[in-house]
N, C-alpha and C positions, 0 to 999 in steps of 0.2 A: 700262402705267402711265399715260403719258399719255390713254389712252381714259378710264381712272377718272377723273382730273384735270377732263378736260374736262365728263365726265358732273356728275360736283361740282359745279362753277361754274357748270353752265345751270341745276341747280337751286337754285342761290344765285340765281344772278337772278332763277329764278320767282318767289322768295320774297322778293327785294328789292319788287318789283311787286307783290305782293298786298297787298290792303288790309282792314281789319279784317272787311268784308261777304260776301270770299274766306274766309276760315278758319269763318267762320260757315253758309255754304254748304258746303265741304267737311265740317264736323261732321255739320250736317245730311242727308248724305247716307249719309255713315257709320251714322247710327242708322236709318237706313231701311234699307236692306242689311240689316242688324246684327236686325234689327225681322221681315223678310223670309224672313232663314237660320231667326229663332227660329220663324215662325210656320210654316213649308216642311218643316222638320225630322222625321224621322219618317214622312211623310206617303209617300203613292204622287204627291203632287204636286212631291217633290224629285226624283224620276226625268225630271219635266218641266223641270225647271230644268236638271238634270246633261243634257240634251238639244239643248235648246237653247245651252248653253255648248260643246256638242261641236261645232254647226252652227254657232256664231260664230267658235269655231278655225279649222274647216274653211275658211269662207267666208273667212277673214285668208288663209290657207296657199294657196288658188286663186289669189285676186287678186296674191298675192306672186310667185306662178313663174307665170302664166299658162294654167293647165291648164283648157283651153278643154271637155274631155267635163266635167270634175266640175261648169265654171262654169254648164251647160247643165244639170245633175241640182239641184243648188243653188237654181239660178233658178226652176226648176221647183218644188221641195219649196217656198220662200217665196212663192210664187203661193197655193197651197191649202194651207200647211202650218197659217198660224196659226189658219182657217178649223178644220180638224181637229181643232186642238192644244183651242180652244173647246169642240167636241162631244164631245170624247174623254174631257178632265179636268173638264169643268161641274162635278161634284157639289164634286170639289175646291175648284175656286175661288170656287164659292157660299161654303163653309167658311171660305174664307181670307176674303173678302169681310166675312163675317158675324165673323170673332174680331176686324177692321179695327173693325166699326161697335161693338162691344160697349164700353158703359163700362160700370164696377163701382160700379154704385148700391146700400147695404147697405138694407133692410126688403124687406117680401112688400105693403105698405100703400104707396100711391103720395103720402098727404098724414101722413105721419108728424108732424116735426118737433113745433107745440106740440100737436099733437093728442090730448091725451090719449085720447078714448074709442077712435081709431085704435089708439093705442100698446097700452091694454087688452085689443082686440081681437086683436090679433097674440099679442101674452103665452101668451092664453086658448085660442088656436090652437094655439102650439109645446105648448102642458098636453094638450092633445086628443090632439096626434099623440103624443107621447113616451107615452100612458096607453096608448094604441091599442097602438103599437109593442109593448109591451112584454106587454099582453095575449095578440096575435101569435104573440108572439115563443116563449113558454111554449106553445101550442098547434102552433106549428111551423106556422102557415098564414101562406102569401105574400104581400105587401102592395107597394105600388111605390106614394110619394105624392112626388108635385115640386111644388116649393115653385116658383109662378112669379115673375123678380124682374122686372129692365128690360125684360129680349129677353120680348117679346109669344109667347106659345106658340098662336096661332091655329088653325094646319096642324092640331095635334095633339088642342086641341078639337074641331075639327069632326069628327075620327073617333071619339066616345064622346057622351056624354049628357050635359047641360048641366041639374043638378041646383041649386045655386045653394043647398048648403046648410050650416047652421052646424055648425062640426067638432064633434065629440063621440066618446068611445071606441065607442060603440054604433051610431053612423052609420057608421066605419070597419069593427065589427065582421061588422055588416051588407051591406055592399057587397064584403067580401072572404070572406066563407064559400065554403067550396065549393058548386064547384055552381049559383052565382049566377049571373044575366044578366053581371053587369057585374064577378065577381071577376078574371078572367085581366089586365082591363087595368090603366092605371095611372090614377090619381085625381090631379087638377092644381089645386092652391090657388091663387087669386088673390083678391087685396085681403081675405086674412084667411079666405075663407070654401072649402066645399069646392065650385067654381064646375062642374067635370065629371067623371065616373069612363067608365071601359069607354075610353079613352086607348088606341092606337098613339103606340110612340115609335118613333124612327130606330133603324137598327144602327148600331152604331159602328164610328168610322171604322178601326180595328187591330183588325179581330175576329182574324185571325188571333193574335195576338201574347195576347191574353186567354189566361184561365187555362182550362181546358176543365172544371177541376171549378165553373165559375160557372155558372148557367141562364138563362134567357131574358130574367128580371128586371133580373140584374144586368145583363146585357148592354144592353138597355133604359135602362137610369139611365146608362152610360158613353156612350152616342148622345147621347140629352138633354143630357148636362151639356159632350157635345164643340161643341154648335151652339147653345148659350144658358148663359149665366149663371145658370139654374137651379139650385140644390139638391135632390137626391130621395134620400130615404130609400126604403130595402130592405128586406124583411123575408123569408127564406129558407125556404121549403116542404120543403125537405129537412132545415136544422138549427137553423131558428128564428133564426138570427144576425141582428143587424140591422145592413145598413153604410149608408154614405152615399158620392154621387159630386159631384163639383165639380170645375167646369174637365175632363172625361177622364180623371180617376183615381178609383179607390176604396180606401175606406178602410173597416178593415173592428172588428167587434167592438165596439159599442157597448151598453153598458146603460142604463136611463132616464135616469141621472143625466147622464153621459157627454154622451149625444144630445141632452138638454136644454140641456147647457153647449154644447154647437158651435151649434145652431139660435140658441141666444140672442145669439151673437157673430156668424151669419153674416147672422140676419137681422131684428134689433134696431137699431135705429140708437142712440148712447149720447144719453143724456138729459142739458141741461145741468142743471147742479146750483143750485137757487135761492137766488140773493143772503143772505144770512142778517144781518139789522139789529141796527145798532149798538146796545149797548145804552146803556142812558141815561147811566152811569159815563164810559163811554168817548167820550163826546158832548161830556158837560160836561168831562173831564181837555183832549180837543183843544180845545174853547172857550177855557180859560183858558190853555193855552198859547199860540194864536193873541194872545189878549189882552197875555199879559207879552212877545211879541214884538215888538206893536206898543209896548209902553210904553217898552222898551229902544230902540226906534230914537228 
């Protein structure tokens, strides 16, 4: 009883002693942790973590009883361990690196805001894709288009054809027929237009864990959307379905209507609404009351 006592009151004094700058630093380390578990989660890069926590025990539990063979294996493994630990998990913590740098900027158009002809042209875009999709979709031929937003898709351009052209049901239809040079890859929009087709994407990072009745496609759009911010529509060779992936999940079973509502929410930015002028009634009613205000004082 008295050990609990004691423990109590050291930690009343820690906390007599902190000052406001403390608690603000202890928060923010919490959310970094917290930030950490969420991003590690799931991943073959939480088995590095769960690792390394075993070799921080270990090394506490050595230096506590003096176990002079393990201090020697220890020393050793942190000599070349984190060397290793670098080459071993890279793809990993590229990942972790890259969901670090990612903000969530909404439009496919880099100078939206008052830009109308901008704003038009994206509109006129998501009309393209959702006609396309759906055309597709009834013919049961496979389609893969990402929507590219902040995260720059460079890597993935340079493996396909840099066509630089305006979307249209008939350019899609065309580029994704069987049989074509450039149907197997994927087609990646930037600023509006259809910028390359014949696209390599990444695999994704839980292929295991996928569903085995999905194909290459889907699988494709869950890589892409685990390492950028991108949106990419599906369109299934086997049952015409159309899904979409964002963020490492998909979603699935979309019809034109449908697809057209998520693209206009995911990558639309909302429009302010224009000022609407007084009319002249209501001009002159505040005039004259400002008036009998002033005559009253």
């Amino acid at each position: 009883m008295d050990y609990l006592t004691d423990i109590w009151e050291n930690l009343l004094s820690v906390f007599r002693l902190m000052e406001p700058i403390d608690y603000i630093d202890i928060l923010l380390l919490a959310w970094l942790i917290y930030k950490g578990i969420k991003i590690f989660r799931e991943t073959r890069a939480m088995q590095l973590v769960k690792g390394i926590l075993l070799v921080a025990v270990l090394f506490f539990l050595v230096n506590q009883f003096e176990l002079k063979a393990m201090r020697v294996i220890i020393d050793t493994f942190l000599n070349v361990g984190i060397v290793a630990i670098l080459i071993v998990f890279q793809p990993e913590l590229r990942r972790v690196l890259e969901k670090v740098g990612h903000t969530k900027v909404k439009g496919i158009a880099r100078n939206f805001d008052s830009n109308d002809s901008a704003y038009n042209e994206a509109v006129a875009c998501i009309d393209a894709v959702c006609s396309a999709c759906e055309q597709l979709s009834l013919t049961a031929t496979g389609a893969l288009i990402v929507f590219e937003r902040e995260t720059k898709l460079g890597e993935q351009i340079d493996t396909g054809t840099v066509l630089n052209a305006i979307p249209s049901p008939e350019v899609f239809g065309n580029i994704f027929f069987p049989n074509t040079p450039l149907h197997d890859g994927a087609v990646i929009i930037r600023d509006s237009r259809i910028y390359a087709a014949g696209c390599f994407l990444p695999k994704p990072q839980k292929e295991e864990l996928i569903s085995k009745s999905l194909g290459s496609r889907h699988r494709a759009a869950i890589g892409i959307s685990e390492v950028s911010d991108a949106i990419t529509v599906v369109v299934s060779e086997e049952t015409g379905t159309i899904s979409v992936s964002e963020d490492g999940s998909l979603t699935r079973f979309y019809n034109r209507d449908s697809l057209h509502k998520l693209l206009e929410e995911k990558l639309l930015p909302e429009k302010a609404e224009p000022k609407k002028p007084r009319k002249k009634k209501e001009k002159k009613a505040s005039r004259k009351a400002s008036e009998k205000e002033a005559a009253e004082q």
